[in-house]
C-alpha distance (Angstrom), angle and dihedral (degrees) to the residues before:
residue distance angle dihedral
X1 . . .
X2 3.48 . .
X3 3.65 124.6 .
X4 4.07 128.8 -146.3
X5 3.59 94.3 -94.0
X6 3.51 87.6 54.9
X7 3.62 106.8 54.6
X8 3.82 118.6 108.0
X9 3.67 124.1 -135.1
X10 4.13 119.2 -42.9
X11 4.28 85.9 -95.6
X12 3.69 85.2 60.3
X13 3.45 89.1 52.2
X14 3.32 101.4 50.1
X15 3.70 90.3 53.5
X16 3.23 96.0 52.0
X17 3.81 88.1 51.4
X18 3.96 91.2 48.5
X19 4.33 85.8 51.1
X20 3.56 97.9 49.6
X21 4.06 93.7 45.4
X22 4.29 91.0 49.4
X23 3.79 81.1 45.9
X24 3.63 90.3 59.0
X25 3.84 96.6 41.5
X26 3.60 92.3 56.2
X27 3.60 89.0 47.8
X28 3.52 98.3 55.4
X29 3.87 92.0 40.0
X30 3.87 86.8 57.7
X31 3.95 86.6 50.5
X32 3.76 91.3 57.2
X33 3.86 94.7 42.5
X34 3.83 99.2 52.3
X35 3.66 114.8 108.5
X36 3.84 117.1 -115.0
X37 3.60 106.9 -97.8
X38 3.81 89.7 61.2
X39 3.35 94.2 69.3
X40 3.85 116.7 121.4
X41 3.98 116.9 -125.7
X42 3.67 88.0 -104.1
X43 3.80 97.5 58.8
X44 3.66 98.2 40.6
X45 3.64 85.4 53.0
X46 4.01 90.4 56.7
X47 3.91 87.3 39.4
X48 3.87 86.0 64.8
X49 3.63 94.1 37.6
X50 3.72 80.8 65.5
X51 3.60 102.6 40.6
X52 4.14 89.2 78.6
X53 3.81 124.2 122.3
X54 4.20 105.7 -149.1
X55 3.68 123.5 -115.0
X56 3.27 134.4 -83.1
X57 3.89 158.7 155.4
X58 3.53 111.9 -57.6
X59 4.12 107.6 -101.5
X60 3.86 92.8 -137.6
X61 4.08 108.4 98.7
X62 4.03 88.5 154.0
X63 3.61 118.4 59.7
X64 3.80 95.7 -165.4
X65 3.89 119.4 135.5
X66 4.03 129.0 -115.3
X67 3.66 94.3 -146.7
X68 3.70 104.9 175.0
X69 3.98 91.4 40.1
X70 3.73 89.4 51.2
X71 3.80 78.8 53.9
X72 3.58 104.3 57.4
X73 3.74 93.1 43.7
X74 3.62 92.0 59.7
X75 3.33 87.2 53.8
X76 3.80 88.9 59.4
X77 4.04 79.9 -130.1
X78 4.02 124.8 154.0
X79 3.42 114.1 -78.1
X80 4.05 121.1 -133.3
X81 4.24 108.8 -162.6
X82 3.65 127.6 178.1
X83 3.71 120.2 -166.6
X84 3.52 113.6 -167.3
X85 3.64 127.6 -179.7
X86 3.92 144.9 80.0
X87 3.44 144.6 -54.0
X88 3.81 102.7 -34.0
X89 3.75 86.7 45.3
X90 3.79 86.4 59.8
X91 3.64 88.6 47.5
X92 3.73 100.6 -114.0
X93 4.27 104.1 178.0
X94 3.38 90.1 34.9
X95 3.99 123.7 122.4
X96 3.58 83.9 -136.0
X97 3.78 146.4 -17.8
X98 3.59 92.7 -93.5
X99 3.74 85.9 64.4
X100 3.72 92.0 52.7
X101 3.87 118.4 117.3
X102 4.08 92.2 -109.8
X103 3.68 97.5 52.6
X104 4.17 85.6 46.2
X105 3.94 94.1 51.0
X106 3.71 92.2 49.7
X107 3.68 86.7 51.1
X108 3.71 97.5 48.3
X109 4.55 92.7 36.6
X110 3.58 85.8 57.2
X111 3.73 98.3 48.7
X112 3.66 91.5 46.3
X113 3.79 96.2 48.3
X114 3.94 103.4 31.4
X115 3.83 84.7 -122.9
X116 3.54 151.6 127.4
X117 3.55 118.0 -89.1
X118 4.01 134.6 -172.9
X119 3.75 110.2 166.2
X120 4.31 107.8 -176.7
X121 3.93 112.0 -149.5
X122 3.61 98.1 -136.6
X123 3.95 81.5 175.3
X124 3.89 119.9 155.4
X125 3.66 119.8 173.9
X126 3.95 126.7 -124.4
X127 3.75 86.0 8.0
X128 4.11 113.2 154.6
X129 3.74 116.8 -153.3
X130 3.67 100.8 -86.5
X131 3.33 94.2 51.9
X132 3.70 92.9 51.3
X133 3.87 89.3 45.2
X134 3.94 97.5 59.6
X135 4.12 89.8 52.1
X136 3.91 87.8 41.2
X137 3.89 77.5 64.8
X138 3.10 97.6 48.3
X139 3.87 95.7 54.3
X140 4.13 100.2 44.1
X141 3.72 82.3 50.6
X142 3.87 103.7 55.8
X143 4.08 91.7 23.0
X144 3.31 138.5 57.8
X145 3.96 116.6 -146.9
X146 3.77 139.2 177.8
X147 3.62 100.7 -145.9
X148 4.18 127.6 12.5
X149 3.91 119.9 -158.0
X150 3.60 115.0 -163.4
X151 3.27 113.1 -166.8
X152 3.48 106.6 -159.2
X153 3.77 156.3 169.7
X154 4.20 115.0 32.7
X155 3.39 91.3 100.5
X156 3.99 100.4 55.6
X157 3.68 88.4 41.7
X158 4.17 93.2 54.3
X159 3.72 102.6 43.6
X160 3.85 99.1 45.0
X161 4.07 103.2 -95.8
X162 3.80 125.9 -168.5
X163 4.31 96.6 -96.7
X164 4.32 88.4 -152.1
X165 4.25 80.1 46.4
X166 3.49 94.7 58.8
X167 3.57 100.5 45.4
X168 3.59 89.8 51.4
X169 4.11 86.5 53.9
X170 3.66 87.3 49.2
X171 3.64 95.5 57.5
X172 4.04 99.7 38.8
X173 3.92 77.3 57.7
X174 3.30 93.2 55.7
X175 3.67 97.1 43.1
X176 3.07 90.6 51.2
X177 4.03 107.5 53.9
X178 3.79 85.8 41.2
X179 3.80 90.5 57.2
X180 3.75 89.7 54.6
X181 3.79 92.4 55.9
X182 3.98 96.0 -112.5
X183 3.70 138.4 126.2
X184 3.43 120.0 -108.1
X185 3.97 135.0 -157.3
X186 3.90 125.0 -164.7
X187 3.81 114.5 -141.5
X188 3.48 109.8 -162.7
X189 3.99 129.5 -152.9
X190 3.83 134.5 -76.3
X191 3.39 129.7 -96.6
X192 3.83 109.0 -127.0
X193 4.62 123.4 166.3
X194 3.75 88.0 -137.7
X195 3.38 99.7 70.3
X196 3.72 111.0 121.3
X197 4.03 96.5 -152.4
X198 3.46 114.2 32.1
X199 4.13 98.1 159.6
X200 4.37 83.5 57.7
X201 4.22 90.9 36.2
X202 4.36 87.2 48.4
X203 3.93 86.6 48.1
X204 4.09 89.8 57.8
X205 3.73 87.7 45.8
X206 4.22 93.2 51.3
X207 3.92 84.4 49.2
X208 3.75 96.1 63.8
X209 3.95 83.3 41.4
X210 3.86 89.2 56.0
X211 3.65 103.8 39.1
X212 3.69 92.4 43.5
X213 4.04 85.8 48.2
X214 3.59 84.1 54.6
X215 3.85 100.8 44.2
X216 3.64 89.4 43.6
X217 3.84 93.6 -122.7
X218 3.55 127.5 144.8
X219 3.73 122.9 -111.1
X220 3.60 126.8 -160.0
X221 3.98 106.9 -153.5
X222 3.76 110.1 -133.9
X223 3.80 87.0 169.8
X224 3.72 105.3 44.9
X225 4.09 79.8 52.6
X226 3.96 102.2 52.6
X227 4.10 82.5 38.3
X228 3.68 96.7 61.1
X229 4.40 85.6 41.2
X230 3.92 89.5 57.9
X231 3.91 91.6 40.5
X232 3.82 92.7 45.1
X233 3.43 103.0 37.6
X234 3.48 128.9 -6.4
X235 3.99 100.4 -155.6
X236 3.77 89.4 59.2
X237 3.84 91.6 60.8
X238 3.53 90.2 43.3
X239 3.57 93.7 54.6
X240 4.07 86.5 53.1
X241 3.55 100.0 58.9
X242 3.45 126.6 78.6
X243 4.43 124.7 -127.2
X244 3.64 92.3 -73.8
X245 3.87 94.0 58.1
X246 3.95 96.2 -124.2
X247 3.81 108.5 60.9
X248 3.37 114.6 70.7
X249 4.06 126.7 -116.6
X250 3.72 131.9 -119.2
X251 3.88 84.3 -100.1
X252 3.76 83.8 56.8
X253 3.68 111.9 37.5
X254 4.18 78.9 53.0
X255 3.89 97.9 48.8
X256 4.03 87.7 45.5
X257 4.08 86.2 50.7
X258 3.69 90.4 58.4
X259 3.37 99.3 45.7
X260 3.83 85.8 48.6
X261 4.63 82.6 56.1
X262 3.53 88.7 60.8
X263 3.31 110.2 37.8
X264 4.11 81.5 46.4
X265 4.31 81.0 51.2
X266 4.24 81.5 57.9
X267 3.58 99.5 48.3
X268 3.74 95.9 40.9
X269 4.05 90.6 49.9
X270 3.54 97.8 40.6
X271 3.94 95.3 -122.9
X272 3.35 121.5 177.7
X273 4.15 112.4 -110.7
X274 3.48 131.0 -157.9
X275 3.96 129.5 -127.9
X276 3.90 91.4 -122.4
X277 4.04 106.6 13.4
X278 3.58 111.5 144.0
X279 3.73 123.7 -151.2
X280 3.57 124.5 -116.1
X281 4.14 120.1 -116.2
X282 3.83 103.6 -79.5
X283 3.99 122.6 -140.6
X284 3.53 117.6 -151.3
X285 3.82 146.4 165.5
X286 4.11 95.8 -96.0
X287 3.51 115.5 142.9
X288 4.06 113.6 -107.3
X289 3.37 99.3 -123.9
X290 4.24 89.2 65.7
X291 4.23 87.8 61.7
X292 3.85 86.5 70.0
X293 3.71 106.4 112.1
């Protein structure tokens, strides 16, 4: 290394300066080319490090059972899901439709149960509950399916739905699915800051807690989950969401699929939940570049 007394004139320096910081560039470019199983044990340790989804409250608020889907995965048999639902069933905020949250909950139901997994995006954006409940219909009827998710409810909240309307939706729904001899799933709405009445919005969500209550259908809380992110930590439910600040982000729509696995793992199994449990941080195999905010 050279030493003061060394150092040539202040152009010198400066080119030596300009060397060592392209030197550096292309090192750290060759970093972030180099495929994955060059990685030394000390970055794939901070590459899972990074891989986590944060904690938060459990999505279960119904503890009822899925008997005959708890049934089929025993039997390590094929599973059949429809999700049915809206815009972030579609996958709207997503890079891509592989990034959406059905294509991420097969992914992660058929790791967890070592089975096979086709999950239909029956997806529609802006869709309201009625509108979702006459295609629902239409799928039960030409389809058979081990398990329906419904996510449901955003919609009729935002553009000023009839509250007695939507419950009535809600249990026609049910009905329905029932009737056909499948099990069904509520998915409940999102949790966004912008919206402008949250008392009215909170009301839709305690319907689907009520009528699902009353049904004796399991709902997986989407909004008590993105809730607890904002309350907890800000950044995390920043990170969710997508540009537009209400659909949610491939980082997101993957974090909510895995917190859709376990609570699937509690249903399935039976396990008891509590009112207010809150989930641990969950690490799993996402691809760094979706933890960008």
């Amino acid at each position: 290394m050279m030493t003061a007394s060394e150092a040539g004139s202040s152009e010198d320096q400066r080119g030596s300066a300009l060397v060592r910081t392209l030197l550096a560039a292309c090192f750290a470019s060759a970093l972030l080319a180099a495929p994955a199983f060059a990685a030394s044990p000390e970055e794939t340790a901070i590459e899972v490090q990074a891989e986590t989804c944060p904690a938060g409250r459990s999505m279960l608020k119904q503890q009822a059972k899925l008997k005959d889907f708890a049934k089929r995965i025993a039997a390590k048999a094929p599973l059949n899901i429809l999700a049915i639902g809206s815009s972030s069933t579609r996958g709207i905020g997503a890079s891509s439709p592989a990034h959406s949250y059905p294509v991420r909950f097969a992914e992660e139901m058929t790791q967890r149960f070592r089975a096979q997994v086709e999950v239909v995006n029956a997806g529609l954006n802006g869709e309201t509950a009625d509108a979702t409940l006459a295609r629902l219909e239409e799928r039960v009827t030409a389809d058979r399916f081990d398990l329906v998710i419904w996510q449901v409810g955003t919609n009729d909240a935002m553009k000023g739905g009839d509250e007695e309307g939507f419950r009535s939706f809600l249990k026609r729904g049910i009905t329905l699915v029932k009737s056909r001899k499948m099990d069904l799933v509520l998915l409940d709405q999102q949790f966004f800051l912008t919206m402008k009445d949250p008392v009215r919005y909170e009301r839709f969500v305690k319907i689907i807690e009520i009528v699902a209550e009353e049904e004796n259908i399991p709902v997986l809380s989407r909004y008590r989950l993105m809730k607890f992110w904002a309350e907890r930590a800000p950044q995390d439910l920043r990170s969710m969401l997508a540009s537009d600040g209400f659909h949610m982000s491939d980082r997101g729509y993957f974090c909510l699929a895995t917190a859709m696995g376990r609570a699937m793992g509690d249903l399935v199994t039976g396990a008891p939940q509590l009112a207010n449990e809150i989930t641990p941080a969950i690490t799993a195999s996402m691809p760094r570049a979706l933890m960008r905010p």
